[in-house]
C-alpha positions in Angstrom: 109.3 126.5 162.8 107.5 127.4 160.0 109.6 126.3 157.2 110.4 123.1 158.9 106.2 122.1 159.2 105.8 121.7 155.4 108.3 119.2 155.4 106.8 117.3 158.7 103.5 117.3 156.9 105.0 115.8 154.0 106.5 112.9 155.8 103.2 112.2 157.4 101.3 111.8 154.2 104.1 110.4 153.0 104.3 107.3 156.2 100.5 107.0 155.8 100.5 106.3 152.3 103.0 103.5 152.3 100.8 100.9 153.9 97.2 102.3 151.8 99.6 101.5 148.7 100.7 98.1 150.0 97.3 96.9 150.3 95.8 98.3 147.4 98.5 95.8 145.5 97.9 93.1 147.9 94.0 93.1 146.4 95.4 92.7 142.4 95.2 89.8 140.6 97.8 87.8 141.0 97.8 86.7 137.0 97.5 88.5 133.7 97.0 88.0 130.0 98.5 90.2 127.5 99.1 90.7 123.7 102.5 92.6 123.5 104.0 94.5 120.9 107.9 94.7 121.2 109.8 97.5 119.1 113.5 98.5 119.7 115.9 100.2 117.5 119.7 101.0 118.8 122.3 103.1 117.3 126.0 102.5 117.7 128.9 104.4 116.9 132.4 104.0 117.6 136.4 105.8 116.7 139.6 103.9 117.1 143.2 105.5 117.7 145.6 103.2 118.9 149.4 103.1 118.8 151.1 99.6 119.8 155.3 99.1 120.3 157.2 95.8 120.7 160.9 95.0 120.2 160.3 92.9 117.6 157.5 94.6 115.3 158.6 98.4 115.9 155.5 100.9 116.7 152.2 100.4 114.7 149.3 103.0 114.5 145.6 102.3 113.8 143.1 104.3 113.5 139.4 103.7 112.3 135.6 104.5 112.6 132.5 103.2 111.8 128.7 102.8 113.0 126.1 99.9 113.4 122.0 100.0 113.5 119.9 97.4 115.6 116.1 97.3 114.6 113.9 94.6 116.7 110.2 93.8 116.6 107.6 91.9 117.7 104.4 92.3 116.4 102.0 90.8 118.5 102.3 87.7 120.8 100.7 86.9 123.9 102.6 86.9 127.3 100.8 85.6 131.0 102.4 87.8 133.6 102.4 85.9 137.0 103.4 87.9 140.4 104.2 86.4 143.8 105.2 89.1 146.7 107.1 91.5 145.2 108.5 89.0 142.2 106.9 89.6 138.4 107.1 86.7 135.5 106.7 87.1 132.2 106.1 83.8 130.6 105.8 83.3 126.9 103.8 80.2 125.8 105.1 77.6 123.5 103.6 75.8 120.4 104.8 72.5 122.2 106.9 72.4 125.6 106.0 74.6 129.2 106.0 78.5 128.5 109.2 80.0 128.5 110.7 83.5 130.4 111.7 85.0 126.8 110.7 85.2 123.2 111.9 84.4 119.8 112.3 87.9 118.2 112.8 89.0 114.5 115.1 91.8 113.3 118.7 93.1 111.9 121.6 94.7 112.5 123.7 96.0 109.9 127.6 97.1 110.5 130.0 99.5 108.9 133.1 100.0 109.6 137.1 100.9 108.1 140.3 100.7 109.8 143.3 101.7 108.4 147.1 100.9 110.0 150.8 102.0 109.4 154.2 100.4 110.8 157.5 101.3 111.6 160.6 100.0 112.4 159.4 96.2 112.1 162.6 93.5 112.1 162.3 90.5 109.3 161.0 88.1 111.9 157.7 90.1 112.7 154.6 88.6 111.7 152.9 89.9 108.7 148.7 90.7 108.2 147.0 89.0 105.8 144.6 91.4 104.0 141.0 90.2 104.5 137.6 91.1 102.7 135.4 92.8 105.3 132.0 91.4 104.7 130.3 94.6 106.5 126.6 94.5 106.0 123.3 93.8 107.0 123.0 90.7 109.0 119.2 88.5 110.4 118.3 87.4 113.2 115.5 85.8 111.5 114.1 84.5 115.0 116.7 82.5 116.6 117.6 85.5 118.9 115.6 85.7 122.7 114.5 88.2 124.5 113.0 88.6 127.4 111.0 91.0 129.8 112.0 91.5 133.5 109.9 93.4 135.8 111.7 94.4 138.8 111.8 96.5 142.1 114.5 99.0 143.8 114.9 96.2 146.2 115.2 93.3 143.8 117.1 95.1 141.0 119.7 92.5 139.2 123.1 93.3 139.8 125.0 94.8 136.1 121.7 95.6 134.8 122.4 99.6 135.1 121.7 101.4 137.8 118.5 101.2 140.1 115.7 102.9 139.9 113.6 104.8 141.9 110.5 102.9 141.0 109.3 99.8 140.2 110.2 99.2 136.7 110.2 96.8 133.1 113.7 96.3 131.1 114.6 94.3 128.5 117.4 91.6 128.5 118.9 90.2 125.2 119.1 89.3 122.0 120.9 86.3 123.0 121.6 82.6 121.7 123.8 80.5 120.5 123.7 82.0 116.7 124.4 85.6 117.7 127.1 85.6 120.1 130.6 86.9 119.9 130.0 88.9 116.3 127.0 87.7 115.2 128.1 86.3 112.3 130.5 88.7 111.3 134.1 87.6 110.3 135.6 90.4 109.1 133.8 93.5 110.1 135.5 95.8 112.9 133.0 97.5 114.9 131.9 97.0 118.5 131.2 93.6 119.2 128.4 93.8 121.5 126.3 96.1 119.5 124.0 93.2 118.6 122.8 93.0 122.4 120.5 95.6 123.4 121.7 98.2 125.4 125.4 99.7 126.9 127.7 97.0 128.8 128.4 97.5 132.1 132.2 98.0 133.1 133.0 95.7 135.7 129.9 92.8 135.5 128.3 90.7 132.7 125.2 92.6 132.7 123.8 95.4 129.9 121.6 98.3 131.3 119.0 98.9 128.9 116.8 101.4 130.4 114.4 101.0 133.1 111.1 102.4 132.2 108.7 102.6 135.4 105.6 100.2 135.6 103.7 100.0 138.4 102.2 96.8 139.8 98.7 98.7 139.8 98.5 99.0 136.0 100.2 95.6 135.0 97.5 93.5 137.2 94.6 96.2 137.3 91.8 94.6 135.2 90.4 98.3 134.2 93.0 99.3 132.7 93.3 97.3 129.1 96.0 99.2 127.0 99.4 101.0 127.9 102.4 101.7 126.6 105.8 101.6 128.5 108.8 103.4 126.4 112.9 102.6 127.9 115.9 104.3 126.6 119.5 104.1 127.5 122.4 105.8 125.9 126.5 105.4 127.0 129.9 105.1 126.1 130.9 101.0 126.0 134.0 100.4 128.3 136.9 99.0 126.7 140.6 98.1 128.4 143.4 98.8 126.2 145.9 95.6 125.8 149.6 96.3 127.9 152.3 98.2 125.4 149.0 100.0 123.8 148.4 103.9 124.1 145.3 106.0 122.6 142.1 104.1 122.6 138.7 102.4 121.2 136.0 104.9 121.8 132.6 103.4 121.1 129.3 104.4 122.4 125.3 103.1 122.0 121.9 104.2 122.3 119.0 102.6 122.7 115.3 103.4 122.3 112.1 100.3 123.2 109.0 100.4 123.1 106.7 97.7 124.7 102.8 98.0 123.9 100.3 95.9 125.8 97.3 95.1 125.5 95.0 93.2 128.1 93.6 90.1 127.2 90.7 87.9 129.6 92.4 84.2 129.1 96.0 82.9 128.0 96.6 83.6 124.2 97.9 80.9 121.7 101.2 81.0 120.5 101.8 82.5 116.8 104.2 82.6 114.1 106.5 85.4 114.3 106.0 87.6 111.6 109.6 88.5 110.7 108.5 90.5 107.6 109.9 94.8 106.8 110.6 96.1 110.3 110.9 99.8 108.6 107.5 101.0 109.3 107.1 99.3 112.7 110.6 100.6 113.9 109.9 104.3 113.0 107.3 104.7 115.8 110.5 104.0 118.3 113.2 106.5 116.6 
């Protein structure tokens, strides 16, 4: 009996807590104004070994490597952050038009990358490769990329966005848009082609699980509190199917570090331009 009345005790304080916390929340403002200060930088890395047959073109091997480096930031823009129940919104106002659930964000992401191939046994009618240029290298983003910030519970978590947590919790979702998607705007650079997203692809959804990073209701809407600093990170292997007739594989993996400062403001802030100036010294506080 006595080991066992620890453990009762705890589930007593535990069941008494639960409604003291629900009304604590229920007495928050239901609206906040923040500066925030967006920072990310994501390292990819990835092998290739692959060995293909067909009739026709005899057995070809492949093998490669290479690496890519994603650096995002936001200096300072102001966000309102609206709840209702147990739903957060993070809306970003607009120089013209309604305020919008995700920001224009500045950064780069620079790819490298060799692959190198051999053939045997290929009959006359095979097709042949035609060499190409890579044109590895840094690419921009130069602010037509989106992000946004989602705040969300255990209960409410979105399905493919990793796991769930164990507490309420802010990730990120993006870069995305038009300009960026499917290479972003490479034409010849192998690599892995989602590495100018923000965190690891899930296997068997659309989502990408960037890291939750817990953030309570309490210090979001509690006017006392008027700085804080919420940090996610997310690392895994990228899931890749290999094409039927193919043996070995594409091996690629990411990781992800973010940083999102805020800073409490007493009335809605004005929209700025984004300074998409060196991201060096801003990204090192994240590495």
């Amino acid at each position: 009996m006595k080991t066992k009345a620890p453990l009762l005790a705890l589930s007593l304080l535990t069941a008494a807590a639960m409604p003291v916390a629900q009304a604590n929340a229920k007495k928050l403002p239901k609206t906040a104004y923040f500066n925030v200060r967006i920072l990310a930088h994501q390292n990819g890395n990835w092998t290739e070994d692959m060995t293909a047959s067909s009739p026709l073109c005899g057995v070809s091997h492949t093998t490669g490597h290479g690496n890519s480096k994603v650096f995002l930031a936001i200096t300072s823009v102001p966000v309102t952050v609206k709840r209702t129940g147990t739903s957060v919104r993070f809306l970003f106002p607009q120089s013209s038009g309604p305020p919008k659930p995700d920001v224009a964000i500045g950064g780069t992401l620079e790819r490298h990358g060799e692959q190198q191939g051999t053939s045997t046994g290929a009959k006359p009618g095979c097709p042949k490769s035609i060499p190409v240029p890579p044109d590895c290298g840094v690419r921009h983003y130069d602010g037509k990329a989106r992000l946004a910030l989602l705040w969300n519970t255990p209960g409410n978590w979105p399905f493919g966005d990793g796991g769930k947590p164990h507490t309420p919790s802010l990730h990120l979702r993006g870069p995305y848009g038009p300009d960026i998607s499917g290479g972003f705007p490479f034409a010849n650079c192998i690599g892995e082609r989602d590495d100018y997203q923000l965190g690891v692809p899930e296997a068997n959804t659309m989502g990408v699980d960037s890291g939750p990073a817990a953030l309570s209701l309490s210090k979001l809407f509690n006017r006392n509190v008027k700085k804080f600093t919420v940090k996610g990170h997310v690392d895994g292997i990228v899931p890749h199917v290999l094409p039927t007739g193919v043996t070995g594989g594409f091996h690629s993996t990411l990781s992800l570090n973010w940083t999102v400062e805020f800073k409490r403001l007493s009335h809605p802030g004005k929209p700025d331009p984004i300074d998409l100036g060196p991201l060096s010294s801003s990204l090192s506080r994240v590495r």
